[in-house]
C-alpha positions in Angstrom: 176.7 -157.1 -58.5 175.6 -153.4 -58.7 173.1 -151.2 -56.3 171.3 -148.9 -58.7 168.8 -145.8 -58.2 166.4 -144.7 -60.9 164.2 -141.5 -61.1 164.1 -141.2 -57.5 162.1 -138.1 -56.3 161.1 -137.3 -52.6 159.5 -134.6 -50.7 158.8 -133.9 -47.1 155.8 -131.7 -47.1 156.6 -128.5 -49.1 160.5 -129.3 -49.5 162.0 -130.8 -52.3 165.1 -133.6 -50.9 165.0 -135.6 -54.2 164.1 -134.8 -57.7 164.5 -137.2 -60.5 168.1 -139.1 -59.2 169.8 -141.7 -60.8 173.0 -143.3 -60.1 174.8 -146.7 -60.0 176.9 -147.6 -57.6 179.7 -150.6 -58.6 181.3 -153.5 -56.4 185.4 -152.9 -55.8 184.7 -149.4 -55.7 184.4 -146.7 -53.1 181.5 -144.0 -54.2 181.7 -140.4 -52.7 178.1 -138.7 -52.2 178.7 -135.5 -52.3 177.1 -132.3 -52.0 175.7 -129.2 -49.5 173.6 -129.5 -46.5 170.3 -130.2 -47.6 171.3 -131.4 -51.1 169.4 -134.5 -50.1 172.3 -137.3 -49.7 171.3 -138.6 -46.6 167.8 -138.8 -48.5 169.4 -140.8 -51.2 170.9 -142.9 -48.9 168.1 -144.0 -46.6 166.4 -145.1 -49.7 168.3 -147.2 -50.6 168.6 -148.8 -46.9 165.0 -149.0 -46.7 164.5 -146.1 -44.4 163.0 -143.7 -46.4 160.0 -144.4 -49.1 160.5 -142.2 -52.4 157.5 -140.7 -53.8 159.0 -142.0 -57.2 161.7 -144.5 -58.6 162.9 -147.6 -58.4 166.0 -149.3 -56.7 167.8 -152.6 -57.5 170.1 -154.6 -56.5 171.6 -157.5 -59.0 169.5 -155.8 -61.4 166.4 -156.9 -59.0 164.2 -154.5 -57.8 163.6 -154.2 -54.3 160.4 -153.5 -52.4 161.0 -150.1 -51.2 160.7 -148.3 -47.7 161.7 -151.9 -45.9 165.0 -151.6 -43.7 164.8 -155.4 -42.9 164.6 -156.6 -46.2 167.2 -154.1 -47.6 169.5 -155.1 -44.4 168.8 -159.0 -45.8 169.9 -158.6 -48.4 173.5 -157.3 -47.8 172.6 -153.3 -47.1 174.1 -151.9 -44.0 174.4 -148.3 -43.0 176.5 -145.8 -40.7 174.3 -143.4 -39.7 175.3 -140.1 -39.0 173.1 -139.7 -36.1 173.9 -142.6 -33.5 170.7 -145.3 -33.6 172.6 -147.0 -30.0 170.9 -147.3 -27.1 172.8 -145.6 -24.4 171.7 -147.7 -21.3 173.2 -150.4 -23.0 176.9 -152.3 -23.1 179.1 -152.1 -26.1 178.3 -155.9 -26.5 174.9 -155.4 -26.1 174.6 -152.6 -28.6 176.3 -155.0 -30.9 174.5 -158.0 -30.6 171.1 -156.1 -30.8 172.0 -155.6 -34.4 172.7 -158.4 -35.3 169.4 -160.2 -33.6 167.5 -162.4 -35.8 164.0 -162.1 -36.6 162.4 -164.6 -33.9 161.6 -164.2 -30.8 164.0 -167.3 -29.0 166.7 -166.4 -26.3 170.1 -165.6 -27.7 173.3 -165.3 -26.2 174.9 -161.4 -26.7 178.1 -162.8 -26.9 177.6 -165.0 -29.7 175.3 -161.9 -31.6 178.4 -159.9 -31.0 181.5 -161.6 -31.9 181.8 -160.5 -35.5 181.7 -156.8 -34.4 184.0 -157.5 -32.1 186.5 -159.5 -34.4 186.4 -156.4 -37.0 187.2 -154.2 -34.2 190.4 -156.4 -34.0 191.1 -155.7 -37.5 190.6 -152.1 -37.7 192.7 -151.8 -34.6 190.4 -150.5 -32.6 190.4 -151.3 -28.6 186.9 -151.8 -27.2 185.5 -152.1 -24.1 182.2 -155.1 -24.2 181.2 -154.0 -21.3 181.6 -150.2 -21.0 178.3 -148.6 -21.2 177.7 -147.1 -24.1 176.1 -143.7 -22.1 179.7 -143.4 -21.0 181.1 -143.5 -24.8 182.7 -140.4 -26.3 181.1 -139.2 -30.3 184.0 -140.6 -31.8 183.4 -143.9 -29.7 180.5 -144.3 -30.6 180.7 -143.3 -34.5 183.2 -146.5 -34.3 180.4 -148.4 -32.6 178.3 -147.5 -35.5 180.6 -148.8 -38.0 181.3 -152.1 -36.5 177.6 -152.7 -36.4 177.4 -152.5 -40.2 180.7 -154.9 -40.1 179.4 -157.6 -37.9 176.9 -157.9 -40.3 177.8 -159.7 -43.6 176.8 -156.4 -45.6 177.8 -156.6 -49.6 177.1 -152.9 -49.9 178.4 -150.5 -46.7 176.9 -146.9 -46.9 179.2 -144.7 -44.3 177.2 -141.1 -43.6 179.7 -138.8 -43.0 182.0 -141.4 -40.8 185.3 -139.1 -40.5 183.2 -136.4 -39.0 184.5 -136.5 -35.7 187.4 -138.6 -36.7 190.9 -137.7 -35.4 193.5 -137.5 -38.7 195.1 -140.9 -37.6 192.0 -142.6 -37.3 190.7 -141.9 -40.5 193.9 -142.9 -42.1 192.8 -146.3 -40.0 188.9 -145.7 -41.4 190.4 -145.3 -44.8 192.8 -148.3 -45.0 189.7 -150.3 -43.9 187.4 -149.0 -46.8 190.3 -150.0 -49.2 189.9 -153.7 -47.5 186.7 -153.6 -48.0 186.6 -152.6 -51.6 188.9 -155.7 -52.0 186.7 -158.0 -50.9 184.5 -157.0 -53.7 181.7 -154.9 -51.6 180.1 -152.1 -52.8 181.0 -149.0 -50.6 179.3 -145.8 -50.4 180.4 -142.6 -48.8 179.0 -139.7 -48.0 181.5 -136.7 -47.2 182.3 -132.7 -47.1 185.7 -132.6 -46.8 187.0 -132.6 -50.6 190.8 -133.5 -49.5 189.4 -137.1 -48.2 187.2 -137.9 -51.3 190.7 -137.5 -53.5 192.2 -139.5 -51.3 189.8 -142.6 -50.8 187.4 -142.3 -53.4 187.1 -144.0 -56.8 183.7 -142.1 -58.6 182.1 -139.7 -57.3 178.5 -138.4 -57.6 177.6 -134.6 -57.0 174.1 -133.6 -55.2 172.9 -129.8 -55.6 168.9 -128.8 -54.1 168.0 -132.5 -54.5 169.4 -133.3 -58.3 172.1 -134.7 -59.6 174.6 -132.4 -61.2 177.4 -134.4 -61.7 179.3 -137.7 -62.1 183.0 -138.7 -62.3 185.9 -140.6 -62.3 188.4 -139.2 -59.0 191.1 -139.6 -61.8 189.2 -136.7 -64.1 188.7 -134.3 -62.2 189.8 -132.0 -59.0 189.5 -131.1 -55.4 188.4 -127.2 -57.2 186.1 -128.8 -59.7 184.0 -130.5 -56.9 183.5 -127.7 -55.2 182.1 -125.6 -57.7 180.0 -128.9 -58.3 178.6 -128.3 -55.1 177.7 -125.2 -54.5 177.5 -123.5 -57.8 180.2 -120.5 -57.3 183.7 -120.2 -55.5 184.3 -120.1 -52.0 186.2 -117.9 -50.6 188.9 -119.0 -47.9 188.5 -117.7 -44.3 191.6 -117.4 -42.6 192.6 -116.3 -39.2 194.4 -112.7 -38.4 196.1 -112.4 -35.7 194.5 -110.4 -33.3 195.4 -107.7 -30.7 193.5 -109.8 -27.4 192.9 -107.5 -24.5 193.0 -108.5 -20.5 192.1 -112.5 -19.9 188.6 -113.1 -19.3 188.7 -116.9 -18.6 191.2 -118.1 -15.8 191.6 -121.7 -14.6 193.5 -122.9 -12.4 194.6 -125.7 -11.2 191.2 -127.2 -12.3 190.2 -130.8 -12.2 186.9 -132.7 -13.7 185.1 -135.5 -13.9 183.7 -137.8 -16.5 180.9 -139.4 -16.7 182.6 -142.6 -14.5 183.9 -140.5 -12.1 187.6 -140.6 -13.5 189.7 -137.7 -13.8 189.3 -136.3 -17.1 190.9 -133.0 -16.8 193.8 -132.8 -14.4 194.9 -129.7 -12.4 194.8 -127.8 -15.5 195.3 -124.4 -15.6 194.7 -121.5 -18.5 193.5 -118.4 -19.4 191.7 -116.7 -22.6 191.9 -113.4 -23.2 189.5 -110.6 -24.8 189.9 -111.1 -28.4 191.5 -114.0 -29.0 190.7 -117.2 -29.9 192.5 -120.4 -28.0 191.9 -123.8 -30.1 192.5 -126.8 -28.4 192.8 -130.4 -30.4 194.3 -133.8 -29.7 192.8 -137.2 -29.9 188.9 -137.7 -28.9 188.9 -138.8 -25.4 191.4 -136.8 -23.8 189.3 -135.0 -21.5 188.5 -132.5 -24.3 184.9 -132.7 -23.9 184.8 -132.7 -20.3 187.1 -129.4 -20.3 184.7 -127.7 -22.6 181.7 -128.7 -20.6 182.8 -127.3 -17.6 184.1 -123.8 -19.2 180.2 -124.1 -20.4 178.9 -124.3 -16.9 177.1 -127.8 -17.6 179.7 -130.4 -15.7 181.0 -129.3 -12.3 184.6 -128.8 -11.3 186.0 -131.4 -9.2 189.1 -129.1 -8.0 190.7 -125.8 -8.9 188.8 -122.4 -9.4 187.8 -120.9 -12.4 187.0 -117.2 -13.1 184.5 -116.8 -16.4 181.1 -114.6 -17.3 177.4 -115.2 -17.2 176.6 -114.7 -21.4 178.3 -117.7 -22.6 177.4 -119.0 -25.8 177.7 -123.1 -26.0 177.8 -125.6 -29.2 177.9 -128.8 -27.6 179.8 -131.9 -29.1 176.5 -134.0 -29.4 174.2 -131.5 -31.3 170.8 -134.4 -30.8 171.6 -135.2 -27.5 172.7 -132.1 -26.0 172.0 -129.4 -28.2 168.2 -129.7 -29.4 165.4 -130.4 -28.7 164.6 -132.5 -31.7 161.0 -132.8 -31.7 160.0 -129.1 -31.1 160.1 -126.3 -33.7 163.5 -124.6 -35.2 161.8 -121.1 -33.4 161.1 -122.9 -30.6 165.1 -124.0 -30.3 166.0 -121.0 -30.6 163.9 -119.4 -27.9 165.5 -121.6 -25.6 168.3 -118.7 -25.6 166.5 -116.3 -27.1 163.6 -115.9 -24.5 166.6 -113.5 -22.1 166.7 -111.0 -25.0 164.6 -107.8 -23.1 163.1 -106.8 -26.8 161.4 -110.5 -27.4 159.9 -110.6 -23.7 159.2 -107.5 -22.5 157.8 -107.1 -18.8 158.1 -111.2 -18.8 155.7 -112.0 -21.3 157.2 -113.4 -24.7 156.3 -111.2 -28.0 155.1 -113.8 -30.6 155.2 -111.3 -33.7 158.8 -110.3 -32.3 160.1 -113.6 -32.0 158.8 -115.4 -35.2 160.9 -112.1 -36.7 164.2 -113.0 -34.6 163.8 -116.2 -35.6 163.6 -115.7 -38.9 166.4 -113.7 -39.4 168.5 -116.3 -37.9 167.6 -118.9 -40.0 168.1 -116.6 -43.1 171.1 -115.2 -41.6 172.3 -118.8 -41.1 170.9 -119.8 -44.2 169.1 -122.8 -42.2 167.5 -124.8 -45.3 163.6 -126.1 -43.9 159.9 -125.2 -44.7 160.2 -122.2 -42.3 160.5 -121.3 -38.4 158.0 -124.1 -37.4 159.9 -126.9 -39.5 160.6 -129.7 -36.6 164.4 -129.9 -36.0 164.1 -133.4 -36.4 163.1 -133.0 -39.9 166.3 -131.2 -41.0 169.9 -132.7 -42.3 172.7 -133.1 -39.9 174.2 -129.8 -41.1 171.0 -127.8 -40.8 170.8 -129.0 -37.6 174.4 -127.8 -36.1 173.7 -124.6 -38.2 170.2 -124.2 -35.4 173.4 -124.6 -32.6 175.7 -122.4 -34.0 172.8 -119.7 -34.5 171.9 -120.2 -31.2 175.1 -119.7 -29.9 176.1 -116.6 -31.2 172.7 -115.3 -31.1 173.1 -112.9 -28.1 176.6 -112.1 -29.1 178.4 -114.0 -26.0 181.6 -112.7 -23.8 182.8 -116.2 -24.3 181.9 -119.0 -26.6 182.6 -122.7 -26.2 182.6 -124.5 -28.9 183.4 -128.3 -29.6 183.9 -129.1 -33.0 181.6 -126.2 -34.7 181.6 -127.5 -38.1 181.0 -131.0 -37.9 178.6 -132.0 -40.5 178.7 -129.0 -42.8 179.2 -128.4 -45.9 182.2 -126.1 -47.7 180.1 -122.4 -48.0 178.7 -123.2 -44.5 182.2 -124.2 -43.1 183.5 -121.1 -44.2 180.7 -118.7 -43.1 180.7 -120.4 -39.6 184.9 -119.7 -39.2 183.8 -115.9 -40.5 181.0 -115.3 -37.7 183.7 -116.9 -34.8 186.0 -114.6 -36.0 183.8 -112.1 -36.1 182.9 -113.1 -32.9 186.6 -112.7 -31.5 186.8 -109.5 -33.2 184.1 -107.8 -31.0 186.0 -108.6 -27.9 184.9 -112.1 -27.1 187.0 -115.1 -25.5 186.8 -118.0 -27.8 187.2 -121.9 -26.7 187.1 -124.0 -29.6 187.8 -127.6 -29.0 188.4 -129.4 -32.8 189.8 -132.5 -34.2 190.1 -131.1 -37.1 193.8 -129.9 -37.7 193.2 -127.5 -40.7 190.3 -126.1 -38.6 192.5 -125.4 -35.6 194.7 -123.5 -37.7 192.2 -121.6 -39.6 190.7 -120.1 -36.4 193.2 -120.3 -33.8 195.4 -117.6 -32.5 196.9 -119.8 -30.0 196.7 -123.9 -30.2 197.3 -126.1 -27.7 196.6 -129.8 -27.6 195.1 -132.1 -24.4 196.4 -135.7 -23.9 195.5 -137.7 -20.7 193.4 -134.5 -19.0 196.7 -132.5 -19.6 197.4 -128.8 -21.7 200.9 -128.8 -23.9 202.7 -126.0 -24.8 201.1 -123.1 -26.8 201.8 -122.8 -30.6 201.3 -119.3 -31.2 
């Protein structure tokens, strides 16, 4: 059994995602996709699920073509994909969720908890304690990037495609996501995986295949090559490493005390918790998804209310939400338009209250070059773009009208190496012109590339600081 591409090209109006790909993909192996934002693996990928109909090329499976552009048929027979944007519907049980993708293609009454018991049983083997009946509204992102995944499991898939599943992953639960793939690949499926992080392709991946600007550039063995060999792969030239200098903060801006939230059931996610940030300096705050992290960082945002405790903070707050689709975009208007929703204070782009077109398309522009935004311009729909384009739109945003504070939940989920490392520079840069920074990651390497302080939450609680 093998899934195979050939001369695959594909364009979305005037930009190029796919030119001329080919590339085999072998059972009892796990395949890294890898490449920059906008290289065009999730592209690749939806091709070969049936999502997305090339413009040229073929794809087969058991050296059979398949039709192409039908999910259903590519799901029967033995495709299943992890999306990197969540396709669950939020009104919805866990159970429900699950059975939903698993519902055959007649209209008959079926029992959810029949439809569901597969997901739930690979759940038990991954380790993984869920909830059936938790709404999935009330789900974390790294809850439900699990649901995801044990969609595609309850599903008798022979080839898995996972896009970008460790993105919001905590370092002990991918060890968990990792020792699963290896399971997998023993059972003789085909799995695909689409990452950034070069470290966890060395570690999980058997070949590899390298995307650049929508062609292949490269294909290897793991075993012939290196984490430094990749990377110029990708993006054509060395990057640079950002690292953190300590910096000289000034008076604390940001006091809480004593302050206690909410989540979205009403429990206490952040108890009595008390801290300051000062002028300056950045305070990075990890621990395992769930922890009240979110909830903290929402608050410091001024989108959740506190539920006890006072908190002393500023009016220009910048704010890159953990959930870039469903709290961070607007998905179906324009990139300029996104921006704008920000934007639209700045005195220069609406003077005397009435927006300056010319000005704005300008501002915009220099964002998204600045940013280095990859799309067919400033009227490109945001739902157009790759994952990492998108969070580069919230970052922009963000730091746009150079904040007092910024809040920031995991800032660098879904992007590539160069984008990763300009993203850390403008944060620092950030910090360096006197702003109080909140960045919530759990991403260990990030916490320590940006943080001047770290602390860690468990159960709605602060540890020590590690200076």
């Amino acid at each position: 059994m093998a899934l195979s591409v050939a001369s695959v090209s594909k364009r979305f109006g005037p930009s190029v995602a796919l030119r001329n790909v080919s590339a085999e993909f072998l059972p009892q192996e796990i395949h890294a996709v890898l490449g920059e934002n906008g290289a065009g693996k999730s592209t690749l990928m939806g091709v070969m699920a049936g999502f997305v109909t090339p413009d040229a090329g073929t794809v087969s499976l058991d050296g059979e073509a398949m039709p192409l552009g039908q999910a259903f048929d590519a799901r029967r027979r033995g495709i299943g994909m992890i999306h990197q944007h969540f396709t669950l519907v939020p009104a919805l049980t866990v159970r429900e969720n699950l059975a939903l993708a698993q519902l055959p293609g007649l209209a008959r009454v079926v029992r959810s908890e029949s439809l569901a018991r597969s997901s739930l049983d690979a759940a038990k083997r991954l380790g993984w304690t869920v909830d059936p009946d938790q709404p999935v509204r009330q789900l974390s992102v790294g809850q439900r990037q699990r649901l995801e995944i044990l969609k595609a499991l309850g599903g008798d898939a022979r080839v898995l495609i996972f896009d970008e599943p460790t993105a919001v992953l905590t370092p002990s639960e991918v060890d968990e996501l990792f020792d699963t793939l290896r399971q997998l690949r023993g059972e003789g499926r085909i799995v695909i995986l689409i990452a950034h992080k070069l470290a966890e392709v060395m570690a999980i991946a058997d070949r590899v295949t390298v995307l650049r600007r929508g062609e292949k550039v490269a294909e290897s063995a793991i075993a012939e090559t290196d984490a430094q060999q990749l990377a110029l792969w990708m993006v054509g030239e060395e990057t640079p490493a950002v690292r953190s200098v300590s910096a000289a903060p000034g008076a604390p801006l940001v006091r809480l005390s004593g302050v206690t939230v909410r989540g979205d059931r009403q429990e206490e996610a952040v108890k009595e918790l008390s801290l300051e940030i000062r002028t300056g300096e950045i305070l990075a705050i990890g621990g395992v998804d769930g922890n009240g992290q979110n909830e903290l960082a929402e608050a410091m945002a001024g989108v959740r209310p506190l539920a006890g405790g006072t908190m002393s903070t500023v009016e220009n707050i910048g704010y890159v939400p953990q959930d870039r689709q469903g709290d961070g975009l607007a998905v179906g208007m324009s990139i300029q338009d996104n921006l704008l929703i920000v934007g639209h204070r700045e005195p220069t782009l609406a003077p005397h209250g009435w927006l300056a077109s010319r000005k704005i398309a300008d501002w915009a522009k220099s964002l998204v070059e600045r940013f280095d935004v990859r799309a067919g311009g400033i009227q490109a729909k945001v739902a157009g773009l790759s994952g990492g384009n998108q969070q580069k739109v919230v970052i922009a945003r963000a730091l746009a009208e150079r904040p007092d504070l910024l809040v920031a939940i995991n800032p660098t989920r879904g992007l590539d190496l160069k984008a990763t490392a300009f993203v850390h520079a403008q944060i620092l840069a950030a910090r360096d012109t006197g702003a109080a920074v909140a960045v919530f990651s759990t991403d260990r390497e990030e916490l320590a590339a940006l943080g001047d302080r770290v602390v860690y939450m468990s159960r709605g609680r602060l540890s020590e600081s590690l200076v």
